[in-house]
N, C-alpha and C positions, 0 to 999 in steps of 0.2 A: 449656163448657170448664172445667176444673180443674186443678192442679198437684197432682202428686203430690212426695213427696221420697222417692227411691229412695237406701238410701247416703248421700252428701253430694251429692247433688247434684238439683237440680230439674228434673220434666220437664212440659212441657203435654199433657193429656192430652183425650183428645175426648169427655169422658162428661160424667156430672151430678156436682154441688158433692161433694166427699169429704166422709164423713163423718168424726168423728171415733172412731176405733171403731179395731179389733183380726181381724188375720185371723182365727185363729187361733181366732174366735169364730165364722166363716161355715165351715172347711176342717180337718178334723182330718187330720195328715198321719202316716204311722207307717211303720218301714222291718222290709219282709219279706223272708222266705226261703221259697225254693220247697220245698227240702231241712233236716230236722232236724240235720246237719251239714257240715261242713268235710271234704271229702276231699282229700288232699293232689294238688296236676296233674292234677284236673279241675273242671270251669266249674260255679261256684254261680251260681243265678239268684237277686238280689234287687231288690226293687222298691219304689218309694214309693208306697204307696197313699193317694191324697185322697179321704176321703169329705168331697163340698160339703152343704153346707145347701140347702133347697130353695129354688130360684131364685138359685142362685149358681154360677157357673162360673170354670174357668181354663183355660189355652189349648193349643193345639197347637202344633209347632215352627214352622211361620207360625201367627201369630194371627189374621190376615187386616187387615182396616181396623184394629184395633186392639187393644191386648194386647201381652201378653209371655211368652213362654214360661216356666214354669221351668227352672231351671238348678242343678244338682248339682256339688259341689266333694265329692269323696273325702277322706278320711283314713283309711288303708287300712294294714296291717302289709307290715312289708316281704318284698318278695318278690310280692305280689298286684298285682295289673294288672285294671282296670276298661274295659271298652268301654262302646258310645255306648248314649245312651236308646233303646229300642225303643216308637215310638210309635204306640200304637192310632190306626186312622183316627178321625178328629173327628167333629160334627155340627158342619148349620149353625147359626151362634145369630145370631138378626135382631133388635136393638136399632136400629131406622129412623132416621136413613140406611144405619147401616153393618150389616154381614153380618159377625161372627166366625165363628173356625174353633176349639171348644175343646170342654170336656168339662163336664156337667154328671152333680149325683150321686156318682157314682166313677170314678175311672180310678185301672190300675195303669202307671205309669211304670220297666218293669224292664230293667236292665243285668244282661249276662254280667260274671260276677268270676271271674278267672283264678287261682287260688294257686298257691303255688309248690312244685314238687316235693318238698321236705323239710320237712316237719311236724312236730312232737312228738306223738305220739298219746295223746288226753285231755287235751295242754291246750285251753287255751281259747283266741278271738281275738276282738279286739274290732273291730268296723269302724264308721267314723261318715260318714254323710252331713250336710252343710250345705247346706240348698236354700232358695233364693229363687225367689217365687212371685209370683203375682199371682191375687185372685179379684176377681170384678167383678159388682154386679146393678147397679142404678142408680146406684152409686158404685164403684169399685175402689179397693181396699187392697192394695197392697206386705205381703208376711210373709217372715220369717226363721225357718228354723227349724234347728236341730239333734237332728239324732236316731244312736241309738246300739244296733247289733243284738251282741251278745256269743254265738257258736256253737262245739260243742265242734269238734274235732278228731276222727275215726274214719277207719276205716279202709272204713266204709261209712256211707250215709247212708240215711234213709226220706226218707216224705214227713211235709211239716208241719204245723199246721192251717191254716195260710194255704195253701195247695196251689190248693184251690177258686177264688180268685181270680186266679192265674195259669192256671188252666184254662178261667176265663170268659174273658180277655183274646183268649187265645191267636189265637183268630179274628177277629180285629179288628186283627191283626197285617199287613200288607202283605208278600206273598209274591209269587215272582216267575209274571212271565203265561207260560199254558199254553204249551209250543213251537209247537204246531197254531196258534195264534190271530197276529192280523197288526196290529198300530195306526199308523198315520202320522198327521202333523201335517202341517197347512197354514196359512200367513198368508193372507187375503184380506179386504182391507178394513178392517174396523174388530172384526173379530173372527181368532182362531185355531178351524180346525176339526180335528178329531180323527177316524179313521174307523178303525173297528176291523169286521173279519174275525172270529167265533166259530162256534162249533161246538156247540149251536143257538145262534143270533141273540140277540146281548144287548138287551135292550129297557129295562132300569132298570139307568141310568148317573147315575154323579156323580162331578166331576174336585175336588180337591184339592191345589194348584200345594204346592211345597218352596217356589218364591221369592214373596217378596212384591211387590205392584206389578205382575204381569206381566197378571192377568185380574181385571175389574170383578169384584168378589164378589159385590155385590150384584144382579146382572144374572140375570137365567134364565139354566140351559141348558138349550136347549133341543135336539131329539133330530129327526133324519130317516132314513126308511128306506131304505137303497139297494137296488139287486141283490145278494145278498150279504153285506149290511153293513149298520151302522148308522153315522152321522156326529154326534158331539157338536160343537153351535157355543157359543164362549166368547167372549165379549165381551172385548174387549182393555181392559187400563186405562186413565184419561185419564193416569197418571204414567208407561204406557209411551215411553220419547222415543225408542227406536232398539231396529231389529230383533234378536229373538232367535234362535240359531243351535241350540238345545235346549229342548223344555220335558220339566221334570220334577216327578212329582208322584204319588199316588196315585188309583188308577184304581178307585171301589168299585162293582161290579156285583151285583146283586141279595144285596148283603150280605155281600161277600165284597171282600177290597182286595188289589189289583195294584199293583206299585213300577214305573213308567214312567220311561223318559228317553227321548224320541222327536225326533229330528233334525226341524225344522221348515222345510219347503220354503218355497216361494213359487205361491200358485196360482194357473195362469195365467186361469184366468176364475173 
């Protein structure tokens, strides 16, 4: 165990002794644009891209047993409007006992930016991101950072040189499941089971909960074939105290991530 100081305030954390060290040494962070400009009342995509050092990661919006997501605070020109992080499905990261859910290497963390109808054409706008982080190998370190993208105003935009890495993303993106396809959830026992309907039979599955606490991380899933179907069993947490009425999460099958909210029954045997 170790203490971290995030802010002003102290938190215990479940890893090994903190070093004395600097993020920002492990995570270079830099704020892009999909598009070479600013077009007035249409959505620019920009994103924070973490290239980690190797053998260093930071997390997903659940971290799972441990972590913390990053978090983005805007400073935006008026008139602009920012939606939510769009986050690439994770891997798992196994540090025994615990199972994270985060990124290693790169990931791009990108937000839709909405401008406002009325633009000056050729000026310029500047937008800043303030993001607090975390990366973690045998130790994790808290970072702050501020970064600052300046894009002109046109009337049209290309693409950027950063283009490429919102192109790799793209698919790692969680999109909604096919109509054709069927999933339901079931409580039984000491686990939640999942059973999904495809169109051919999905055989390489992996769940990734939104809430934390609901399914042991570190437990297998493991996978049975039915008639029809496959059924994922998830091991419930020992922190679950009382039944849940939804589980949601993403659903990634042979490489490709499903956005899930599945009403969870009760099963009778």
């Amino acid at each position: 165990m170790c203490f971290l100081l995030i802010g002003s305030m102290w938190f215990l954390w479940p890893m090994a002794t903190l070093a004395i060290d600097s993020a920002d040494q492990h995570a270079k962070l830099e704020l892009v644009s999909e598009q070479d400009a600013i077009v007035p009342h249409r959505q620019l995509r920009l994103g924070i891209r973490f290239d980690l050092e190797e053998g260093w990661h930071t997390y997903w919006i659940n971290p799972g047993d441990s972590g913390e997501p990053p978090r983005i605070e805007w400073e935006l020109p008026a008139g602009f409007k920012a939606g939510s992080i769009q986050w690439p499905y994770p891997s798992r990261l196994s540090t025994p006992p615990l199972v994270d859910y985060g990124y290693e290497h790169q990931v791009l963390l990108a937000v839709l930016i909405r401008p406002p109808r009325q633009l000056e054409d050729g000026a310029a706008e500047k937008i800043v991101a303030h993001i607090r982080y975390l990366v973690c190998r045998d130790v994790c370190i808290p970072g702050q950072k501020q970064l600052v993208l300046t894009l002109p105003v046109k009337a049209h935009a290309g693409a950027s040189s950063d283009l490429p890495v919102f192109e790799s993303t793209q698919p790692r993106l969680p999109k909604p499941m096919p109509a054709g396809w069927r999933i339901s959830a079931a409580s039984k026992g000491d686990e939640f089971q999942l059973t999904l309907k495809t169109r051919p039979l999905a055989r390489d599955l992996q769940f990734f909960p939104l809430e934390p606490e609901q399914i042991d991380t570190g437990a297998p899933q493991t996978l049975s074939v039915l008639p029809g179907a496959v059924r994922l069993h998830l091991k419930k947490s020992n922190h679950l105290l009382k039944p849940i009425s939804h589980i949601q999460g993403v659903m990634v099958i042979s490489g490709t991530a499903y956005m899930v909210d599945i009403p969870v029954s009760l099963a009778s045997r």
